[in-house]
VEXVEX-338519 format. One line per 2 residues: their letters; for each residue z, y, x of C-alpha. Coordinates in pm, 1 decimal. Example, Ala and Ser with C-alpha at 12.3 -4.5 7.8 and 13.67 -1.06 7.14 Angstrom:
% VEXVEX-338519
AS	780.0:-450.0:1230.0 | 714.0:-106.0:1367.0
% end
This chain:
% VEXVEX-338519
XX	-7667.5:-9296.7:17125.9 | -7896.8:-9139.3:16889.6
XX	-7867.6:-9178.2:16515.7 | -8116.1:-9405.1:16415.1
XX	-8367.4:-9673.8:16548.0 | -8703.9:-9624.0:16366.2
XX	-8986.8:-9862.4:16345.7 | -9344.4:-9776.7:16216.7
XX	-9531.8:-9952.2:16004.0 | -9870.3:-9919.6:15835.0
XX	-9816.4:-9904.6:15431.7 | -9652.5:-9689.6:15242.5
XX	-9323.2:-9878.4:15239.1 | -8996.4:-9752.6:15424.0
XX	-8688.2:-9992.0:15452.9 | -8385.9:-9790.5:15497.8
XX	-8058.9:-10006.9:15627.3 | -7803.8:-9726.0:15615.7
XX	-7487.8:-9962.7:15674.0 | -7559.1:-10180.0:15939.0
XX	-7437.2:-9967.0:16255.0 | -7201.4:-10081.5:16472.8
XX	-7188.2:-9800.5:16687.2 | -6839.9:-9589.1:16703.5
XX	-6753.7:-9209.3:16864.5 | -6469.5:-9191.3:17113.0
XX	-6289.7:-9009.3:16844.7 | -6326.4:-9281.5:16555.5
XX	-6243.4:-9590.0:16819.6 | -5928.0:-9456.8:16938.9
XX	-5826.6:-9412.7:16595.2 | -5875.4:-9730.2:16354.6
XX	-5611.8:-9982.3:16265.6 | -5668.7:-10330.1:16415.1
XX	-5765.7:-10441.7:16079.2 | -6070.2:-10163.8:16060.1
XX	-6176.5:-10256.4:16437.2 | -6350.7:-10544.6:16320.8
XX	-6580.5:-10332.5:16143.0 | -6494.4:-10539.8:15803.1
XX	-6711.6:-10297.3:15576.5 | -7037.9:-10338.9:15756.7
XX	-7368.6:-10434.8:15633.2 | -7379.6:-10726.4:15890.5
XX	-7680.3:-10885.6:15998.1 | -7970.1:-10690.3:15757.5
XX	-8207.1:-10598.4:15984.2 | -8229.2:-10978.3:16077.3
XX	-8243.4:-11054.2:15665.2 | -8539.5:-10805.6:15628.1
XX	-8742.5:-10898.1:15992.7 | -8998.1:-11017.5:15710.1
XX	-9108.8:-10677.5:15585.1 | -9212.4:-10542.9:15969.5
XX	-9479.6:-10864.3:15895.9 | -9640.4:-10665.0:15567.7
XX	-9649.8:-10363.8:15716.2 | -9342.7:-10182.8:15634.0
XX	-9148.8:-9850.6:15802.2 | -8768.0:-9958.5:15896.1
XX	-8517.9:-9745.2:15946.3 | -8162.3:-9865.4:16112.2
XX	-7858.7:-9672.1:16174.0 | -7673.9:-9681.6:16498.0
XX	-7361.4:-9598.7:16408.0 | -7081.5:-9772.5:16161.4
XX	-7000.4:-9602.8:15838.4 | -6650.7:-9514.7:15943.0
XX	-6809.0:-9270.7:16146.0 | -7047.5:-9117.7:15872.5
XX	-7124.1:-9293.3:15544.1 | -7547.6:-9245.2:15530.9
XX	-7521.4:-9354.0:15172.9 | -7329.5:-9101.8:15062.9
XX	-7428.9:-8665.8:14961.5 | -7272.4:-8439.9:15233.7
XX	-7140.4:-8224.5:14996.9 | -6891.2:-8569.6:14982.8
XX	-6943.5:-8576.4:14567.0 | -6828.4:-8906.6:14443.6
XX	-7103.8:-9139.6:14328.4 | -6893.3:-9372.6:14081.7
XX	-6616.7:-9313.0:13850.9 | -6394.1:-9646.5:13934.2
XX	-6292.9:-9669.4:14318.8 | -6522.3:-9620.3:14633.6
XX	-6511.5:-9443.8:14977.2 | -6653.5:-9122.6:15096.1
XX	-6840.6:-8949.0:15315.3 | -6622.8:-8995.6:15564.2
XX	-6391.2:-9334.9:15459.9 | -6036.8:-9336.1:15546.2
XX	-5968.1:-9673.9:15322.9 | -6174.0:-10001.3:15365.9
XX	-6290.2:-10168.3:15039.5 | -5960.1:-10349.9:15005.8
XX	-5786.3:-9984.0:15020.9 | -5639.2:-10054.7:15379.2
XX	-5634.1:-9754.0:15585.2 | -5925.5:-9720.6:15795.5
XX	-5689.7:-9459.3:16057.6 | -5383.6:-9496.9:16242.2
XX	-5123.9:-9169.5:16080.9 | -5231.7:-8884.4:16213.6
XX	-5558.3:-9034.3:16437.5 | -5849.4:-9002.7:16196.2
XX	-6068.3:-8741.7:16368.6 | -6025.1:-8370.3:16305.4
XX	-6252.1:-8148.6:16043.9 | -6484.5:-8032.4:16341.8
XX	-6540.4:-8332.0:16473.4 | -6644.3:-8454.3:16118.2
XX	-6888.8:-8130.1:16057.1 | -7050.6:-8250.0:16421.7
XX	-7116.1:-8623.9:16285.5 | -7304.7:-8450.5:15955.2
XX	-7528.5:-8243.5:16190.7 | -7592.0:-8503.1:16442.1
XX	-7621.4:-8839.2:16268.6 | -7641.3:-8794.3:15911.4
XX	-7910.4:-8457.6:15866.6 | -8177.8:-8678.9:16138.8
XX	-8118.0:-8957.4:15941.1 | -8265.8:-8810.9:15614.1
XX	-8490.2:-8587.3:15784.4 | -8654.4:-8914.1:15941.7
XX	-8671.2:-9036.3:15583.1 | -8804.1:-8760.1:15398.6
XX	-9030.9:-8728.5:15681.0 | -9177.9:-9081.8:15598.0
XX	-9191.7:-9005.0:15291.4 | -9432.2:-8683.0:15294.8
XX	-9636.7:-8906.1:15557.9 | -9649.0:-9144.6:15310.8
XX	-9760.3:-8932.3:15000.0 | -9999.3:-8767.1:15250.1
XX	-10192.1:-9024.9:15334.9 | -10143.1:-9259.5:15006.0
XX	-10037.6:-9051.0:14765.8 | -9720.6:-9205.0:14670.1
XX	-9421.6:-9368.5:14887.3 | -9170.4:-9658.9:14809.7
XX	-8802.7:-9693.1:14946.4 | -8642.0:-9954.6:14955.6
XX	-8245.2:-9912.4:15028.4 | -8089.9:-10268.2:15197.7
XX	-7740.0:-10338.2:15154.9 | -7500.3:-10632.3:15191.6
XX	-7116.4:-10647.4:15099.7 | -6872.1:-10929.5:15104.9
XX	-6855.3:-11127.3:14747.5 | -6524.9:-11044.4:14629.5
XX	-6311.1:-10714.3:14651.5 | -6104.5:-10689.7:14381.1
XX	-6057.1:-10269.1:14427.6 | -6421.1:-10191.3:14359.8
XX	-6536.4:-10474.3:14080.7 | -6359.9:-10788.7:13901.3
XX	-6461.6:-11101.2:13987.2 | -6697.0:-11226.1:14201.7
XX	-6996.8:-10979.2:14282.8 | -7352.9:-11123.8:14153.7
XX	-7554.8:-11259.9:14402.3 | -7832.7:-10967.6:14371.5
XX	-7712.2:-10661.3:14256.3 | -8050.8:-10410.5:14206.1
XX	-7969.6:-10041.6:14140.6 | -8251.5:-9816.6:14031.8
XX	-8030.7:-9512.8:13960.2 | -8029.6:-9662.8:13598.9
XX	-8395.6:-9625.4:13582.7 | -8468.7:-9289.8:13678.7
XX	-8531.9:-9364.1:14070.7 | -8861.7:-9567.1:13995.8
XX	-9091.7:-9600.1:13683.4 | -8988.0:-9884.6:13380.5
XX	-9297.2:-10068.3:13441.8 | -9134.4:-10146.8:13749.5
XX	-8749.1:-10227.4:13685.0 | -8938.4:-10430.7:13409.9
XX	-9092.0:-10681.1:13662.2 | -8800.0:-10693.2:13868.4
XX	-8652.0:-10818.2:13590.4 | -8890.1:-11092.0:13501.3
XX	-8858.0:-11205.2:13842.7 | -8528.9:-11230.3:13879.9
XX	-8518.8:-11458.6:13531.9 | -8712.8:-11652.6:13726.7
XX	-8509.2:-11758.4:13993.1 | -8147.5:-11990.2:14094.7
XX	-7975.4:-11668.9:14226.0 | -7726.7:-11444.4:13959.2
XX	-7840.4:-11108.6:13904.2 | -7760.7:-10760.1:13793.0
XX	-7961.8:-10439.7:13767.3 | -7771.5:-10115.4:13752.4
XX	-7406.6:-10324.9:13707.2 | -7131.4:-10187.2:13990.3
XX	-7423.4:-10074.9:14223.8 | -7646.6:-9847.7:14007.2
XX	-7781.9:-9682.2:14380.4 | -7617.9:-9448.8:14604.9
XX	-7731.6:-9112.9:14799.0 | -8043.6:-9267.0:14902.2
XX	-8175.9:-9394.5:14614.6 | -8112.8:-9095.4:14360.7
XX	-8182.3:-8897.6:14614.9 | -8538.7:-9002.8:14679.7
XX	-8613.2:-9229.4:14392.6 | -8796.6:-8954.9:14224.7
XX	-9103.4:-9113.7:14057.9 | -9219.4:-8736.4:13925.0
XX	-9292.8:-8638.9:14294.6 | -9449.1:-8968.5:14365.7
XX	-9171.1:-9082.0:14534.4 | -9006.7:-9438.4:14392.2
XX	-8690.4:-9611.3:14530.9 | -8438.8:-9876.0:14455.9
XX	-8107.0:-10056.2:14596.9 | -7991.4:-10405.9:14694.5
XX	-7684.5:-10506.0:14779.0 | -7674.7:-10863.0:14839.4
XX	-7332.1:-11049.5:14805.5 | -7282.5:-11147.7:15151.6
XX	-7161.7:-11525.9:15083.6 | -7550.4:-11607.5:15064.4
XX	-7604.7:-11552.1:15394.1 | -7286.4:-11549.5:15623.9
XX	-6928.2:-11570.4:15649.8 | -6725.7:-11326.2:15528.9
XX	-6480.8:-11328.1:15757.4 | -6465.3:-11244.5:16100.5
XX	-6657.5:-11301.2:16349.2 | -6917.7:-11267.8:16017.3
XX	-7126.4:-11519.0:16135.3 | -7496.1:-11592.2:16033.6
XX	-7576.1:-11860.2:15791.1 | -7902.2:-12006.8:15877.0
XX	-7913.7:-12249.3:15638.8 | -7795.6:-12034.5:15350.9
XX	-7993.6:-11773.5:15493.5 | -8348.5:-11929.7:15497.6
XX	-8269.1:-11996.7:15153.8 | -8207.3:-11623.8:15022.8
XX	-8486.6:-11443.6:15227.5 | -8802.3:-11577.9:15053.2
XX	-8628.5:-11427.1:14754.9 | -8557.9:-11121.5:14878.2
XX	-8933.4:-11136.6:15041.5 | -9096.3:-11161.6:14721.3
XX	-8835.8:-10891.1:14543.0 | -8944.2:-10662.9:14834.1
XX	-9289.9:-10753.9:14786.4 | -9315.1:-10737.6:14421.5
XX	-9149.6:-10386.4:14417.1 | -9361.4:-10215.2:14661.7
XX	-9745.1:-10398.5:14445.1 | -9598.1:-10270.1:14171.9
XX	-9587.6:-9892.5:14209.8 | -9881.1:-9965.2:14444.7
XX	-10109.4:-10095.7:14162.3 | -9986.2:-9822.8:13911.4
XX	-10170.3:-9540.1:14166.5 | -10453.9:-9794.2:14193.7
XX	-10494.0:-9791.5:13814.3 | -10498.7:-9411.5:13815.6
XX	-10745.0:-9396.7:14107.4 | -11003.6:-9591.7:13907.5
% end
C-alpha cells in the first residue's frame, strides 16, 4: 500500500485530506480494541465532500492509511499542538479517551520509527513538493487542509462543535486580507462558524501556512452531523450533504481568489 493517492491538477491549489485513510499495518490490526476497529476517529467520506475542487483545477492529496497508524496532522518530533486534550503522533486513546490498544498490543517503538519513514516523511515530501511546483510556476501556492470530526466529544471541547470550524494558525498561516473575507462569507451564510476556536490548524497548516515564503494555508474541520451519521456504519447523508458542499465550494473557492488576486495586484 503506498502512503498516499495523489491527483494533479492545474492551479496552484493543493487539497490535503490527511485523516481519511482507512488503511491499517498487520501490527496496528491485531492490536485495537473492538471499539477502535471501527475506525471511529476517521475523517469519513472527504474526498467524496471535496470531488468539487478536482472540477477547478485543484492538486488532492489522500492518505491511505488510518491515523491510528500515523497521525499526518501531527510534527514527528510528537510536540503537542493544543494545551487542553488531543492525541499524538501515534494515538493510543480515541477522542472519547478509550484506548485505541489492547494491554500490551500497541505496536513496538521500531515499528513506529518505520511508519514515520514510510508513510508520514512521503507524505510531506509530496506536499512540499507541490508546493515549490507551485511557487515555480505561479509564484505563490495555497493549501487547503480538509478535515471532518463527529459533532460532540465532550474530552476535546464543550458542547456541540460549530458547524465550520476554520483554523488559520490564528492568522499567521495566510495573510489578514484573507481570514478577513472568510469571515464576511461565513456572516453570510445558515451554517455556525468559528475561526481559530478549538481547531486553530494542526501540523499542516503551521507548517506550510507561511505567507512570507509565498506559501498560504488554512484548516477545516467540518462537524460531521452535516453530512453523515455519526455512528457506525458512518453513513453518507446525501441530502444533508448536497446541502453543505456548495458552501464549502465557495469557502474553497473564495480562499484560493483571494491570495490569487493579491499576487495579481502585485504583478500589475
Amino acid at each position: 500500500m503506498t502512503p498516499f493517492h495523489y491527483i494533479p491538477g492545474s492551479i496552484p491549489l493543493l487539497i490535503s485530506i490527511p485523516h481519511a485513510g482507512t488503511s491499517l499495518t498487520k501490527e496496528v490490526e491485531t492490536g485495537l480494541t473492538n471499539e477502535a476497529k471501527s475506525l471511529p476517529d476517521t475523517d469519513w467520506h472527504v474526498k467524496r465532500l471535496y470531488q468539487f475542487a478536482l472540477d477547478m483545477g485543484a492538486h488532492m492529496i489522500v492518505a491511505n492509511y488510518s491515523r491510528f497508524v500515523i497521525d499526518l496532522n501531527r510534527p514527528a518530533d510528537d510536540q503537542p499542538l493544543y494545551n487542553t486534550a488531543t492525541t499524538g503522533l501515534f494515538p493510543t486513546t480515541l477522542f472519547n479517551g478509550s484506548p485505541v490498544y489492547k494491554d500490551g498490543q500497541a505496536p513496538s517503538a521500531e515499528t513506529r520509527k518505520e511508519y514515520l519513514k514510510q508513510i508520514w516523511i512521503p507524505y510531506h515530501q509530496q506536499i512540499q513538493s507541490v508546493l515549490t511546483q507551485f511557487k515555480d510556476e505561479f509564484g505563490y501556492a495555497v493549501l487547503f487542509d480538509a478535515h471532518s470530526i463527529a459533532s460532540c466529544i465532550p474530552r476535546l471541547f464543550d458542547g456541540p462543535l460549530p458547524d465550520l470550524n476554520i483554523g488559520t494558525n490564528t492568522d499567521k498561516s495566510c495573510k489578514s486580507q484573507t481570514v478577513t473575507e472568510l469571515k464576511n462569507y461565513c456572516l453570510s451564510q445558515n451554517y455556525s462558524w468559528i475561526i481559530n476556536g478549538r481547531f486553530k490548524g494542526g501540523h499542516i497548516t503551521r507548517a506550510y501556512g507561511l505567507p512570507e515564503q509565498h506559501q498560504h494555508a488554512m484548516q477545516l474541520e467540518l462537524a460531521q452531523t452535516n453530512y453523515m451519521t455519526e455512528k457506525p456504519p458512518f453513513s453518507w447523508d446525501q441530502k444533508k450533504a448536497s446541502q453543505l458542499m456548495p458552501v464549502l465550494k465557495n469557502i474553497v473557492t473564495l480562499f484560493y481568489q483571494s491570495v490569487a488576486e493579491q499576487y495579481s495586484q502585485v504583478s500589475e
